[in-house]
C-alpha atoms as one frame of an Amber mdcrd trajectory, in Angstrom:
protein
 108.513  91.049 100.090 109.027  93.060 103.148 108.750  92.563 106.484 105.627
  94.299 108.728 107.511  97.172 109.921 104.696  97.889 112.823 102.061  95.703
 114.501  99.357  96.531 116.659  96.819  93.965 118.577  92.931  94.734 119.328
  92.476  92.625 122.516  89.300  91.233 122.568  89.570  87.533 124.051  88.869
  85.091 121.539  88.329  87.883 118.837  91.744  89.463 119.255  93.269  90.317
 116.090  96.072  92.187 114.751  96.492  94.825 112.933  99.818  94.710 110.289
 101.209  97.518 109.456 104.051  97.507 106.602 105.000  97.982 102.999 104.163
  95.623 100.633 101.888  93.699 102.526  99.538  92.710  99.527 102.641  91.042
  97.856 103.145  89.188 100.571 101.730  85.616 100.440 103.239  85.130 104.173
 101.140  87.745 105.992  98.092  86.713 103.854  98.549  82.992 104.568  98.602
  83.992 108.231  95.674  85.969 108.229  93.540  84.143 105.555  93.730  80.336
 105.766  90.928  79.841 104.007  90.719  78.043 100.345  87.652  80.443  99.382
  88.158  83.821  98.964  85.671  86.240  97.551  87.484  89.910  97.599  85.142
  93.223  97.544  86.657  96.022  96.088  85.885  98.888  93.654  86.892  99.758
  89.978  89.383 102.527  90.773  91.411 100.283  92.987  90.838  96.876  91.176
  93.199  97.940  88.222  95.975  99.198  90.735  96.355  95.995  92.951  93.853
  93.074  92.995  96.251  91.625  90.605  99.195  91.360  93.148  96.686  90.062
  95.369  95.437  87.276  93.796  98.984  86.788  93.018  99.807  86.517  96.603
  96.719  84.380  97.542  98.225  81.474  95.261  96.233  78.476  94.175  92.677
  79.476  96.472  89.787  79.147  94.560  89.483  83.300  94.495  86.484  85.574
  93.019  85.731  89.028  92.889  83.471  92.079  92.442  83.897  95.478  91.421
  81.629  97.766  92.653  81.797 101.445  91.196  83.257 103.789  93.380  81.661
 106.020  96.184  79.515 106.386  99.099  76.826 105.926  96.806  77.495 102.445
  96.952  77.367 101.751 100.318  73.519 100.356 100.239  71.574  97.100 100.671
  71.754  96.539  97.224  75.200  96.940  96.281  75.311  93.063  98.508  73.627
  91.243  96.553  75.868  90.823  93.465  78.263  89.940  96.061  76.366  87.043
  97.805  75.267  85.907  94.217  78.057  85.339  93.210  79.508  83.513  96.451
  75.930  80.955  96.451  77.099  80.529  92.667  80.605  79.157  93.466  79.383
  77.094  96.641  81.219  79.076  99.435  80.363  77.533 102.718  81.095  78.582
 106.434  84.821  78.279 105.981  84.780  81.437 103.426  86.795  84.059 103.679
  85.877  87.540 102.481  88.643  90.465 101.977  87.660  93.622 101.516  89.966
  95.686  99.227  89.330  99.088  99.175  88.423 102.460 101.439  85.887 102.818
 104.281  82.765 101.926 101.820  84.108  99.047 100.788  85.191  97.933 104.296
  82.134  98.397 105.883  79.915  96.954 102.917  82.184  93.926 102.615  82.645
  93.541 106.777  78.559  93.583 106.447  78.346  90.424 103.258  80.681  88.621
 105.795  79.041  89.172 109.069  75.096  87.858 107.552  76.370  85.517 104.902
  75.361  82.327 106.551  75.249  84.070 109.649  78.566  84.880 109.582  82.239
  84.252 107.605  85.691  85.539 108.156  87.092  88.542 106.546  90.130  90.491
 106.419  90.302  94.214 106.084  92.847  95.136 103.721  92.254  99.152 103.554
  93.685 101.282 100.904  92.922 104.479 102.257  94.341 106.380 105.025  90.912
 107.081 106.402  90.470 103.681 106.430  93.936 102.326 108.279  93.190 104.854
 110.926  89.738 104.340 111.525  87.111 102.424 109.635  88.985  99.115 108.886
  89.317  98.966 113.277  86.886  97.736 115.435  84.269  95.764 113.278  81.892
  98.450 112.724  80.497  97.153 109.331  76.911  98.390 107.724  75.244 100.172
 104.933  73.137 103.432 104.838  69.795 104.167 104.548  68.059 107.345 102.746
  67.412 108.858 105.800  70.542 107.852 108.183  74.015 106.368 107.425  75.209
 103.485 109.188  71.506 102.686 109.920  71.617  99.146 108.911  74.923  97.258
 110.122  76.460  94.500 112.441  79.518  94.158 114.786  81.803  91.849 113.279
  85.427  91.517 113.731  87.853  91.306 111.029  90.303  87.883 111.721  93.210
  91.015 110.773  93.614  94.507 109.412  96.483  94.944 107.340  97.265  97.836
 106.321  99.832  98.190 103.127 101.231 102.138 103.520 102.041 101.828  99.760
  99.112 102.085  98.689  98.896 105.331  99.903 101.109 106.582  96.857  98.042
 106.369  94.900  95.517 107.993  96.970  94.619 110.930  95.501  95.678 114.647
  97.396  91.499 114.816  98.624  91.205 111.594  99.873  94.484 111.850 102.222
  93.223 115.069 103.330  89.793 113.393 104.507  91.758 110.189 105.977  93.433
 113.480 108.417  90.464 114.551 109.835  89.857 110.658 111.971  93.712 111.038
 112.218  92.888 115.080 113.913  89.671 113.156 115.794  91.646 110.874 117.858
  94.352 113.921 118.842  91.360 115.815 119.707  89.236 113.916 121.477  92.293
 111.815 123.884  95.937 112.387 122.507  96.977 115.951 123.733 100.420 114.713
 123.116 100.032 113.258 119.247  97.868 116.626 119.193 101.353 118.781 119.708
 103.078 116.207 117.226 100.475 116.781 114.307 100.782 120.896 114.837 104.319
 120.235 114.021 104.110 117.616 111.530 101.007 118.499 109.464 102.941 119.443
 106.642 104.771 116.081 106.451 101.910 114.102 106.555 100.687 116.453 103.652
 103.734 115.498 101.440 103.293 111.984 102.021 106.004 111.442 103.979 107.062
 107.575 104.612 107.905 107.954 108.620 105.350 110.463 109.220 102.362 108.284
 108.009 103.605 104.722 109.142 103.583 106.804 112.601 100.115 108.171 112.116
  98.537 104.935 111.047 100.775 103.360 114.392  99.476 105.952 116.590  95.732
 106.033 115.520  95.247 102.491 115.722  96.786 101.953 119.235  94.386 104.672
 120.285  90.958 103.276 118.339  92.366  99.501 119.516  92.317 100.557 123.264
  88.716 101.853 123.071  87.420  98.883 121.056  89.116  96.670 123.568  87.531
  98.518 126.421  83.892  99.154 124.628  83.375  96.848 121.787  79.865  97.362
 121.305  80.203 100.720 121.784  77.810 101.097 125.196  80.079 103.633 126.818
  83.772 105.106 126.434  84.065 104.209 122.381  81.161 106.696 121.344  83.978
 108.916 122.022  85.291 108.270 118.555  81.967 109.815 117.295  83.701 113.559
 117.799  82.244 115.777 115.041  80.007 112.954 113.963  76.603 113.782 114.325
  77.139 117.123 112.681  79.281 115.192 109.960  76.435 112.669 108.902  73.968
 115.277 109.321  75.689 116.824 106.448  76.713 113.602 104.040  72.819 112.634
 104.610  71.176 115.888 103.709  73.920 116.445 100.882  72.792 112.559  99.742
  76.068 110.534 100.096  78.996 111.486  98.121  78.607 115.219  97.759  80.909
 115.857 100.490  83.514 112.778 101.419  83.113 111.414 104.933  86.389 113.403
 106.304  85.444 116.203 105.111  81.752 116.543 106.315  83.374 115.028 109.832
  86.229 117.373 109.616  83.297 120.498 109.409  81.205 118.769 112.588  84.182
 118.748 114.479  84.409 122.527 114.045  80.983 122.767 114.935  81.339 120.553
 118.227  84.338 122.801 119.170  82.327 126.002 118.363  79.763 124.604 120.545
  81.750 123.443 123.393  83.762 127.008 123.619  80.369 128.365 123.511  79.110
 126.411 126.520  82.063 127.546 128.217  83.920 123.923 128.453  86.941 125.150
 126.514  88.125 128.581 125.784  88.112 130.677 122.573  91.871 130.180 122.124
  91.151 126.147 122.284  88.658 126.364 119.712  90.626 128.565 117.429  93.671
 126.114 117.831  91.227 122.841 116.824  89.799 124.881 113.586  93.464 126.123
 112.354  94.584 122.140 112.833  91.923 121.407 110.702  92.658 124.176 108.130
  95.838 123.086 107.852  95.367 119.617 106.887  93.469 121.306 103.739  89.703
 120.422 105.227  86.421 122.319 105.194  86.023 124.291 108.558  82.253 125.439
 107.480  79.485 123.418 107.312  77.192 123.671 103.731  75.173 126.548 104.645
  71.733 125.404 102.687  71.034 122.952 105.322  67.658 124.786 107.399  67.937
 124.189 110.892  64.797 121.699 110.624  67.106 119.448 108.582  69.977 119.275
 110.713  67.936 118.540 113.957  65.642 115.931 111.680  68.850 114.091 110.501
  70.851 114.534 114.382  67.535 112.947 115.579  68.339 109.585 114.261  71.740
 108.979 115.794  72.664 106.103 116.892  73.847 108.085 120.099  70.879 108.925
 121.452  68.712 107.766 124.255  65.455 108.324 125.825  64.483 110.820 122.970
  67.769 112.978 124.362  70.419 114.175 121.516  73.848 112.930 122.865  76.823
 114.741 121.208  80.755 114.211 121.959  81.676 117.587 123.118  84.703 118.851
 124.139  86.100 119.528 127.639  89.790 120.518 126.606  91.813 119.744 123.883
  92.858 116.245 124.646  89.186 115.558 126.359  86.138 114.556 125.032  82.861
 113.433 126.488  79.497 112.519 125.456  76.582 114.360 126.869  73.092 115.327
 126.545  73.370 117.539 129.430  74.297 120.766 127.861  71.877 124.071 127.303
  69.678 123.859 124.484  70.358 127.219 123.410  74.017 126.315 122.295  73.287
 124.088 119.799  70.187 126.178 118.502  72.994 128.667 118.070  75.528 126.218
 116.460  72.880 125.601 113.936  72.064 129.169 113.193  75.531 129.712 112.550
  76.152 127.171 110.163  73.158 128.275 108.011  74.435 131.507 108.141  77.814
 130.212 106.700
């Protein structure tokens, strides 16, 4: 067993939790003890990562009267339906209000699971135990859990805080090369939109992060949570400052909804909406062509799409950007950029940019 090498804390009064971050965490029957008390443990994961470490889990959970399922892996399976083998089979072994679910897997997984806990008799604990690096940075923070719907993602969902986040780095020397590259687009979101200084750091340490370097990641996961932690802690509901963190989103999900879940990952559809939201604020004139040039070759390098899918019609995007959570009064908010380092949400911009933004991404 080893130690947590890094620990972060999402201040939220009574629903403060922290967020562990360490290698071999899943071994490590301390830190789970700590986080999960409880004697009944249903864990959510998927079949690709089942095989590689729910063994050492249940392992590390000891004697607790532990089930789990197995959902097949992918977006796919982030629906109203995928719950209900899950709550089965917690009403079939009795679990009561002192439950505990863990969710085992990637942002799907975390969000679907975080959902089962946060309606299952109104509400159980859960621990988010992420095995992606899209998920350390980003999802598994803030207790943002949901499912999609056919015409929206995250449509259908619940704020519920996870009692801890910990976040095992080794398991990131199983992720496979595309799904690192996706967890680096949240990772280039938070530079972007507030970090000007982790922005310089990832220009000069892209590569590392690429090659899986141990000091270079256990800093990025570090980094990414302190920043998501002090917007939760400041917005939890997300009524203000933390629909910051929605940089390149509306464009993203625009594209994972009209491509039908799973064509494109999540990083890389957001990682293609943030070039979109920095082509559109350089054309508004908030940042300069040089800015948005530096945003897209960050991007590049970290091995992500920089072009939208170009056989979306312009009628699609705007149908599927009409249903964001963002909006208000029948006005399209988007997170825009100001400078690198700066983000704001707005609906005050000229219509004509994003009619153009559009156009341009159908044009490819």
């Amino acid at each position: 067993m080893q130690a947590p090498m890094r620990k972060v804390n999402v201040s939220l009064g009574a629903r403060s939790y922290p967020i562990e971050i360490g290698r071999g965490l899943i071994d490590s029957t301390n830190v789970l003890a700590h986080a999960a008390p409880a004697r009944q443990v249903m864990v959510v994961t998927n079949a690709a990562i089942a095989p590689l470490y729910l063994p050492a889990l249940r392992q590390a959970l000891g004697d607790r009267h532990v089930i789990h399922v197995a959902l097949p892996d992918g977006e796919q399976e982030k629906r109203l339906e995928s719950m209900l083998p899950i709550v089965d089979e917690m009403l079939v072994n009795g679990f009561d209000r002192d439950c505990l679910v863990i969710a085992l897997g990637g942002g799907v997984i975390g969000d679907l699971a975080g959902f089962v806990a946060a309606t299952y008799q109104r509400g159980v604990g859960y621990v988010q135990l992420p095995t992606t690096l899209l998920a350390m940075v980003d999802s598994s923070v803030g207790g943002k859990t949901g499912v999609n719907h056919p015409r929206g993602k995250n449509m259908i969902g619940a704020f519920h805080q996870p009692l801890a986040v910990i976040a095992d780095l080794n398991v990131l020397s199983t992720l496979p090369d595309r799904e690192l590259r996706a967890g680096l687009a949240e990772v280039i979101k938070y530079a972007l939109l507030g970090d000007a200084e982790f922005l310089l750091w990832l220009e000069a340490n892209m590569d590392a992060a690429l090659e899986r370097d141990t000091t270079a990641l256990a800093y990025i996961v570090e980094r990414c949570c302190q920043n998501k932690a002090a917007i939760v802690a400041a917005d939890e509901r997300e009524t203000g400052e933390r629909a910051l963190l929605n940089l390149g989103h509306t464009f993203g999900h625009a594209i994972e909804a009209a491509r039908g879940y799973g064509d494109w990952l999540h990083g890389e559809a957001i990682a293609a909406g943030m070039c979109m939201a920095a082509t559109m604020s350089a054309r508004l004139g908030w940042i300069s062509a040089a800015d948005r040039d530096r945003a897209i070759a960050l991007i590049a390098k970290a091995g992500l799409p920089t072009k939208a899918p170009n056989d979306i019609s312009p009628e699609r995007w705007r149908e599927f950007m009409a249903r964001d959570k963002k909006n208000r009064d029948g006005k399209m908010r988007l997170v825009l950029l100001k400078r690198l380092g700066q983000a704001v949400v707005s609906s005050d911009y000229d219509a004509d940019s994003l009619d153009q933004t559009l156009a341009q991404a159908c044009d490819g």
